[in-house]
VMD Tcl script that builds the backbone (N, CA, C; Angstrom):
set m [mol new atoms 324]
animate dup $m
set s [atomselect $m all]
$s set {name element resname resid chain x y z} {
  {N N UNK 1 A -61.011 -92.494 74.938}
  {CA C UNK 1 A -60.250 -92.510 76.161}
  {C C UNK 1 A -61.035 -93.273 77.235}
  {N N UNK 2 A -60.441 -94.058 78.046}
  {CA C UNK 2 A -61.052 -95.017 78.865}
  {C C UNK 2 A -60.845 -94.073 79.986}
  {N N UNK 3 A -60.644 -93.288 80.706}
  {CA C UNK 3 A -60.760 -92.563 81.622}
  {C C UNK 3 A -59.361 -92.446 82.506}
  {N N UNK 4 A -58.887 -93.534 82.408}
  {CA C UNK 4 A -57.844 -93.896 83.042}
  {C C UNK 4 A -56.079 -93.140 83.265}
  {N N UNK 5 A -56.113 -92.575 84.568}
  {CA C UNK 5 A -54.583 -92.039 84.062}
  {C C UNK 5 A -53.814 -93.220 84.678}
  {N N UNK 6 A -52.716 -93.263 83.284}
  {CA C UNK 6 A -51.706 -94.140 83.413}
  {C C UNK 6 A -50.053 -93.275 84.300}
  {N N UNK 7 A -50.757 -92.531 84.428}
  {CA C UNK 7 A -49.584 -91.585 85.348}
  {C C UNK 7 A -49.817 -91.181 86.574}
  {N N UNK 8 A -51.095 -91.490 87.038}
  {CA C UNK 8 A -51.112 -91.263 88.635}
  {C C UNK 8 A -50.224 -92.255 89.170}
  {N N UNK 9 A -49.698 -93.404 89.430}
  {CA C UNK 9 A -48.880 -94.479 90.276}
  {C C UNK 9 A -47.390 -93.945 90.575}
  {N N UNK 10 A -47.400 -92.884 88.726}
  {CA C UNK 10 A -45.921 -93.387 88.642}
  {C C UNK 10 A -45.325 -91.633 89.360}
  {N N UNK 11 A -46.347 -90.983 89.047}
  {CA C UNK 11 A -45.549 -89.273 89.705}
  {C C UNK 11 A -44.007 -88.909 89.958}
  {N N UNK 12 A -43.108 -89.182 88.986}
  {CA C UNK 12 A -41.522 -88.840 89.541}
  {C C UNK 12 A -41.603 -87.534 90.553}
  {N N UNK 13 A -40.929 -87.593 91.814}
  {CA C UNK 13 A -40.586 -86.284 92.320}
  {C C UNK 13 A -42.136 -85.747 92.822}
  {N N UNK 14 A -42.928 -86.779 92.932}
  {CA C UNK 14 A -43.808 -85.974 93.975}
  {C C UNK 14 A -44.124 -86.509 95.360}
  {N N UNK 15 A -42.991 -86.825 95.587}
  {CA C UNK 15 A -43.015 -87.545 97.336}
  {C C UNK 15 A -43.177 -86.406 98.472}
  {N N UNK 16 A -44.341 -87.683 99.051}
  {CA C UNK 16 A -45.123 -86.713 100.261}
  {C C UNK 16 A -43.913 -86.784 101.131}
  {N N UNK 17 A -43.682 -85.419 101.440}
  {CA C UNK 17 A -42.368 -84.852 102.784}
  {C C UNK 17 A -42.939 -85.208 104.021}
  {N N UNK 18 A -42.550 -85.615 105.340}
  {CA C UNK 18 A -43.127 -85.126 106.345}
  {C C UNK 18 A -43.112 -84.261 107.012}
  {N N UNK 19 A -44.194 -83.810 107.521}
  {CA C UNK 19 A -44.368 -82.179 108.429}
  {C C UNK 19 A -43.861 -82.112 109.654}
  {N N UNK 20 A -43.297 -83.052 110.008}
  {CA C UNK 20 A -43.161 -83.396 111.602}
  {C C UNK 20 A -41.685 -84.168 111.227}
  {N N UNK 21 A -40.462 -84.001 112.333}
  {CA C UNK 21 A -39.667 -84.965 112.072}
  {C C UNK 21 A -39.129 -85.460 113.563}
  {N N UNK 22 A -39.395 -86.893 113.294}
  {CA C UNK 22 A -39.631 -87.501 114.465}
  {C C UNK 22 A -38.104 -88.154 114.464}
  {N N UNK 23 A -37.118 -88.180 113.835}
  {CA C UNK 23 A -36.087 -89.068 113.981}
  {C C UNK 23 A -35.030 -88.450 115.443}
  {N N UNK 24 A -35.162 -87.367 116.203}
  {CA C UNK 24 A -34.421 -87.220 117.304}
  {C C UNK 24 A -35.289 -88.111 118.593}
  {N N UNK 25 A -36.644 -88.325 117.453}
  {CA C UNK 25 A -37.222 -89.108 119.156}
  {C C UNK 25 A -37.106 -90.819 118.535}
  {N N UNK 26 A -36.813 -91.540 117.793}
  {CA C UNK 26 A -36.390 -92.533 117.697}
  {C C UNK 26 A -35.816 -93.697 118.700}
  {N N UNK 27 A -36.312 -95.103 119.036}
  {CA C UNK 27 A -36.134 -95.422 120.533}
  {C C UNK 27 A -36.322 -94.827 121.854}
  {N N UNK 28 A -36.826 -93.744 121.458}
  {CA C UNK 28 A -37.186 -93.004 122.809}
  {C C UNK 28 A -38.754 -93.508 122.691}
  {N N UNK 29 A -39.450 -93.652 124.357}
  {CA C UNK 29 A -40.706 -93.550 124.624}
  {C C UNK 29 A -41.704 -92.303 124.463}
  {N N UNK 30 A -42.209 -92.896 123.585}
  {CA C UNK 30 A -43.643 -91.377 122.749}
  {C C UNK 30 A -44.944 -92.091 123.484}
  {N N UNK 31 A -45.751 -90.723 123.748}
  {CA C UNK 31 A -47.111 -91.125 123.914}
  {C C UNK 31 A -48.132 -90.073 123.269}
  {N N UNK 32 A -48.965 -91.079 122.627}
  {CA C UNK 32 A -49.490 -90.782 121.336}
  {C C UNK 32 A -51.069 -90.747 122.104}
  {N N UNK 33 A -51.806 -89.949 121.422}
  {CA C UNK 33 A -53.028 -89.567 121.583}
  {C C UNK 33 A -54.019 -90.021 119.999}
  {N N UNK 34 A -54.892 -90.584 120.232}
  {CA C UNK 34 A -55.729 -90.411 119.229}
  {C C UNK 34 A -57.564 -90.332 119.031}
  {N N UNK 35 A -57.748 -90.268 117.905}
  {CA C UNK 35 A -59.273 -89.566 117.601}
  {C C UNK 35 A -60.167 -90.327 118.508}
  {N N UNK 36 A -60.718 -89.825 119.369}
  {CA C UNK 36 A -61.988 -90.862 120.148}
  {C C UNK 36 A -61.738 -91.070 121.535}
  {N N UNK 37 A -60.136 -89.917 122.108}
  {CA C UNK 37 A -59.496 -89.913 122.890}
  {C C UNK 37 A -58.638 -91.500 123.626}
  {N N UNK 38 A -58.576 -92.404 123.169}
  {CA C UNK 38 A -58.050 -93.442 123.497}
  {C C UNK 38 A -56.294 -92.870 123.405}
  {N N UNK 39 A -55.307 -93.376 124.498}
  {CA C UNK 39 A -54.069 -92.913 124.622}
  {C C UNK 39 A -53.131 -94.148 124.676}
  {N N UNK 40 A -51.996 -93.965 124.292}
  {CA C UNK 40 A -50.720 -95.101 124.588}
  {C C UNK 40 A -49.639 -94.552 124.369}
  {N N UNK 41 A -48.878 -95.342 124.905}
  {CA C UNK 41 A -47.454 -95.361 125.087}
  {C C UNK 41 A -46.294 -96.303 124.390}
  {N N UNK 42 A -45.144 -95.893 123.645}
  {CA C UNK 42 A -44.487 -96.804 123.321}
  {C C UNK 42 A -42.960 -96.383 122.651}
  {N N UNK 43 A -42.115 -97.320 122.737}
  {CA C UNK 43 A -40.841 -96.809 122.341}
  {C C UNK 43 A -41.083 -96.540 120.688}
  {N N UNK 44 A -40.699 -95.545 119.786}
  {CA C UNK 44 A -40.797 -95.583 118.819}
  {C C UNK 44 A -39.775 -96.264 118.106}
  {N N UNK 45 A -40.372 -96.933 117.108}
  {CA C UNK 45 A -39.226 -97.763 116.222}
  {C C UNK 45 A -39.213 -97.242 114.628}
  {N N UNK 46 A -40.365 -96.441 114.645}
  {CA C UNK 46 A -40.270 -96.101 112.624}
  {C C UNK 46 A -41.720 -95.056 112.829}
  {N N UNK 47 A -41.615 -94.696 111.512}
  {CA C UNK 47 A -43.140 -93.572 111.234}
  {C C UNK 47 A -42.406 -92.981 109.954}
  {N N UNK 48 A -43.695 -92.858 108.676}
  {CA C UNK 48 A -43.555 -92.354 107.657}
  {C C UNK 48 A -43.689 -91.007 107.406}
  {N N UNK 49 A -44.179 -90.443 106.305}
  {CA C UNK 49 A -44.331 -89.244 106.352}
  {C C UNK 49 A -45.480 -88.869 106.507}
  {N N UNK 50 A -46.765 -90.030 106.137}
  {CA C UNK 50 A -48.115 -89.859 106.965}
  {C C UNK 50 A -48.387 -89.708 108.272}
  {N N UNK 51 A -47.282 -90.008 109.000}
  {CA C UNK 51 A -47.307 -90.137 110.336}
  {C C UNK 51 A -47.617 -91.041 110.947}
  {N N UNK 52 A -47.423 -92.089 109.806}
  {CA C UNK 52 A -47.939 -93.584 110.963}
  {C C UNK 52 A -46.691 -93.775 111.520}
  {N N UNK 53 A -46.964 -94.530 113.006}
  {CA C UNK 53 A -45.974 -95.131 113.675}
  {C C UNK 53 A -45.830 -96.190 114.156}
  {N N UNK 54 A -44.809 -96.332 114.094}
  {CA C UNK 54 A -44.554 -97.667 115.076}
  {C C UNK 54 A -43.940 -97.720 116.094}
  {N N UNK 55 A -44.801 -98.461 117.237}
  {CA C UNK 55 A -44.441 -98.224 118.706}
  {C C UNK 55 A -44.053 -100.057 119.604}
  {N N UNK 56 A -42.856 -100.441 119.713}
  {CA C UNK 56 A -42.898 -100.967 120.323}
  {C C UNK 56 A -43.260 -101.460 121.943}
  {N N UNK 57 A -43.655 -102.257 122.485}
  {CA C UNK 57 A -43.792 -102.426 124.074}
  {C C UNK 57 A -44.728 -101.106 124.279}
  {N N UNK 58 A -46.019 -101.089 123.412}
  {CA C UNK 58 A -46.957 -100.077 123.805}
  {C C UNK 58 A -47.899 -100.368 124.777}
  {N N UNK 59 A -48.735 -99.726 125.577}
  {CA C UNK 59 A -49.038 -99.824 126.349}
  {C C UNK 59 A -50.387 -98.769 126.819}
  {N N UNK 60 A -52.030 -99.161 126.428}
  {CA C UNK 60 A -53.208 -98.499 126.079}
  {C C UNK 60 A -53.810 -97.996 127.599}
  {N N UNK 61 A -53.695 -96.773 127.367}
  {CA C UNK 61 A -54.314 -96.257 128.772}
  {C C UNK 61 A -55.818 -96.521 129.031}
  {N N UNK 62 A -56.661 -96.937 129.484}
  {CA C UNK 62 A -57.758 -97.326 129.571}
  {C C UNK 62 A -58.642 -96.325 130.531}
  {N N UNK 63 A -59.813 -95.732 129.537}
  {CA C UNK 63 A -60.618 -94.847 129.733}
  {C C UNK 63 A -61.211 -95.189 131.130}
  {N N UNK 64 A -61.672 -94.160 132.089}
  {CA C UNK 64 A -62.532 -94.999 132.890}
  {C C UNK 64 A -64.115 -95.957 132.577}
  {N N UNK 65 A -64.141 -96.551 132.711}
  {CA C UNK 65 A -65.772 -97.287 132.531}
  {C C UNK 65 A -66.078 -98.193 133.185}
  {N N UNK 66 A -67.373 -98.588 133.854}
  {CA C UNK 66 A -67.955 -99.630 134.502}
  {C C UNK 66 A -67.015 -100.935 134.668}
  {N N UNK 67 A -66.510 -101.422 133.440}
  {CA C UNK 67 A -65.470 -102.452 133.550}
  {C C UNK 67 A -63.914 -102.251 134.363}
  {N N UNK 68 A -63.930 -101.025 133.832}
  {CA C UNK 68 A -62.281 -101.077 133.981}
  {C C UNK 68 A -62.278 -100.478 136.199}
  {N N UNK 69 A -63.351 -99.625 136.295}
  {CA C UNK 69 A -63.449 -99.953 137.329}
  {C C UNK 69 A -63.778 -100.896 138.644}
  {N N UNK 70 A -64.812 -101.693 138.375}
  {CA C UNK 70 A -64.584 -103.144 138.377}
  {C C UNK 70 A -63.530 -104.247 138.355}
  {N N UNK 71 A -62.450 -104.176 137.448}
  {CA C UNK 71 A -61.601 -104.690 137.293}
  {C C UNK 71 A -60.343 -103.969 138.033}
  {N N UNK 72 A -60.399 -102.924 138.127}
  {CA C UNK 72 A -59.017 -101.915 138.724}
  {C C UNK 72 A -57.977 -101.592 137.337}
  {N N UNK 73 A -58.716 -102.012 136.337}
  {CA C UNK 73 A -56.954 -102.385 135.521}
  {C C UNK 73 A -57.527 -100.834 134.758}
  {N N UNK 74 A -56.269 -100.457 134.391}
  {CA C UNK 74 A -56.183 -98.891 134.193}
  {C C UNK 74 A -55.060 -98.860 132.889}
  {N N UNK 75 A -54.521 -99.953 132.538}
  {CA C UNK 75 A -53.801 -100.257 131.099}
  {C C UNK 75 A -53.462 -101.488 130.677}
  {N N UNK 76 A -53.499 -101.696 129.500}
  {CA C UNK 76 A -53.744 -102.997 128.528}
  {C C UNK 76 A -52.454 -102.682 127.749}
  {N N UNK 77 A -51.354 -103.908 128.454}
  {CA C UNK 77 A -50.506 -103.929 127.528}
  {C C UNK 77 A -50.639 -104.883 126.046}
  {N N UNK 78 A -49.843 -104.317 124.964}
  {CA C UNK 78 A -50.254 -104.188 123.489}
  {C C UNK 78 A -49.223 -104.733 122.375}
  {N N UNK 79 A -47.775 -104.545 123.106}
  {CA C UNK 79 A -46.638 -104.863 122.257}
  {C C UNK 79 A -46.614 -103.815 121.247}
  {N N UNK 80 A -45.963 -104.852 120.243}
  {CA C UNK 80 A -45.532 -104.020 119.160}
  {C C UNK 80 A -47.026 -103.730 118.449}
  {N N UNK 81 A -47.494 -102.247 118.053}
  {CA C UNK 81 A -48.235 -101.545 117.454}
  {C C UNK 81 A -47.623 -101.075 116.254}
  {N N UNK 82 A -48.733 -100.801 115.046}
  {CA C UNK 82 A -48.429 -99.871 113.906}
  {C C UNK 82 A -49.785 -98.760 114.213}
  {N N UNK 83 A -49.716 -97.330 114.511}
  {CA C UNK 83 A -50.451 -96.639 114.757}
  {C C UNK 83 A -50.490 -95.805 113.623}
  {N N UNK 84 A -52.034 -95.907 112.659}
  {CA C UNK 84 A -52.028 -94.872 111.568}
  {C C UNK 84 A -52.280 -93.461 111.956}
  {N N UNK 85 A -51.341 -92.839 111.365}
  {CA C UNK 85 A -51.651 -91.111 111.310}
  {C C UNK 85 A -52.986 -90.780 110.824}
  {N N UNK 86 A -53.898 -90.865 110.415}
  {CA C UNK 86 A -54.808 -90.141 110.061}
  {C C UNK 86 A -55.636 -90.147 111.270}
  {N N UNK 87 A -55.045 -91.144 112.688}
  {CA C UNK 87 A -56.496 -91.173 113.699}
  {C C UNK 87 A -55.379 -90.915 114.421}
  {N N UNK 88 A -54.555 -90.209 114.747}
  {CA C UNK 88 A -53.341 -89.306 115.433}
  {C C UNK 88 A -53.657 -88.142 116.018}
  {N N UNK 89 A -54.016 -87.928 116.992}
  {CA C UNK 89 A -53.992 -86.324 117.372}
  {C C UNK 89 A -53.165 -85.628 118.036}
  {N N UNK 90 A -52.518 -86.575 118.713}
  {CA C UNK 90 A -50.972 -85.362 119.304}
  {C C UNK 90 A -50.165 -87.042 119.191}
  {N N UNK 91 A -48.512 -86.034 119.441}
  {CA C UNK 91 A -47.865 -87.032 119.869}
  {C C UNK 91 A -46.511 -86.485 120.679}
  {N N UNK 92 A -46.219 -87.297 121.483}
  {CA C UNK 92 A -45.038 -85.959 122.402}
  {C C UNK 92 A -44.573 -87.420 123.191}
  {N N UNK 93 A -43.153 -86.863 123.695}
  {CA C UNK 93 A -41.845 -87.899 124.579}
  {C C UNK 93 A -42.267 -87.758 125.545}
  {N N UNK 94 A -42.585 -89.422 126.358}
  {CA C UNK 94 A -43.056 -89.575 127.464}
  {C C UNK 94 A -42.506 -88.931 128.623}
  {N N UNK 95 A -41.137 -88.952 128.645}
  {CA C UNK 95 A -40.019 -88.490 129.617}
  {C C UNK 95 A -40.367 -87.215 129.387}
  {N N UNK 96 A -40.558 -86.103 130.717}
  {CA C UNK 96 A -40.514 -84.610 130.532}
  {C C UNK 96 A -41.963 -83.833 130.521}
  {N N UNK 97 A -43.087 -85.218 130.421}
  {CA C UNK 97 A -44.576 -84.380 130.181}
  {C C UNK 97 A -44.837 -84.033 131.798}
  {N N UNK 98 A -44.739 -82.440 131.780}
  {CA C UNK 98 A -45.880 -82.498 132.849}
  {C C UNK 98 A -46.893 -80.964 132.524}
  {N N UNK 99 A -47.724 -81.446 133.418}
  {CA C UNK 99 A -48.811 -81.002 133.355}
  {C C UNK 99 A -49.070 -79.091 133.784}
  {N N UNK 100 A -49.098 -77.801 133.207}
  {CA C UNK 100 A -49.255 -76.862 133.575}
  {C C UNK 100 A -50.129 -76.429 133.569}
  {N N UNK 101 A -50.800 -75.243 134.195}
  {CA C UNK 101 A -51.789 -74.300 133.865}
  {C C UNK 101 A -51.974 -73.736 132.216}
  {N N UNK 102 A -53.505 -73.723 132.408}
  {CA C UNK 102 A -53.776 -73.136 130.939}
  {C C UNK 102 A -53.698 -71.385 130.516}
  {N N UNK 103 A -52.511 -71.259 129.973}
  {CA C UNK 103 A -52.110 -69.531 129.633}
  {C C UNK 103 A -52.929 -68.849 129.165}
  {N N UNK 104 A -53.975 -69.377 128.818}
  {CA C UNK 104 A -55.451 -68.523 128.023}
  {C C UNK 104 A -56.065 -68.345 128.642}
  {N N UNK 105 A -56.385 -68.865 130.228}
  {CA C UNK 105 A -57.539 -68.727 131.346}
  {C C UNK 105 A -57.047 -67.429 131.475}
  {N N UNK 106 A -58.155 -66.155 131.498}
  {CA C UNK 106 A -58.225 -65.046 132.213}
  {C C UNK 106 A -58.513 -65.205 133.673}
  {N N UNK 107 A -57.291 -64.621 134.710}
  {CA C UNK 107 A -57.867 -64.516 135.575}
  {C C UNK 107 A -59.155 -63.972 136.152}
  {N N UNK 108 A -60.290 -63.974 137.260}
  {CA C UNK 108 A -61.313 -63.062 137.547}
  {C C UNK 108 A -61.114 -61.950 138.250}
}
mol reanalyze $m
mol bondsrecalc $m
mol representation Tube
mol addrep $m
């Protein structure tokens, strides 16, 4: 035996589902978070069941740093993006985010 399975490629019926279903936010504007905290914005146009996406007319929020203060510029537009899921950490509809208190802070 050469080691080789000739049946890993072919797996009938073992398609990865996705955990998340993103098709009510479709053409709507998502803003996506990912690993290393870098953020953007973009209309969604597609995403698999890995969770990659695709974001048209995206738009990269830019961390503060020496440059970007210097410069004033505070986002780098990007166009059309393919954003892989595995460096994904949130993702939520731009329209409607706002910002609340944290429900776990004990008051003193």
């Amino acid at each position: 035996s050469s080691g080789i399975n000739a049946e890993w490629p072919l797996r009938p019926g073992k398609k990865k589902e996705s955990i998340l279903d993103l098709a009510p936010y479709l053409e709507k504007r998502m803003r996506v978070k990912f690993n290393g905290g870098r953020e953007a914005s973009g209309v969604l146009k597609g995403y698999d069941a890995l969770l990659n996406l695709v974001l048209d007319g995206a738009t990269e929020y830019l961390k503060e740093s020496e440059e970007t203060i210097k410069t004033g510029q505070k986002t780098r537009q990007l166009g059309l993006v393919v954003c892989r899921g595995t460096n994904i950490v949130t993702v939520c509809p731009q329209d409607g985010i706002e910002q609340i208190s944290n429900p776990f802070v004990q008051p003193e």
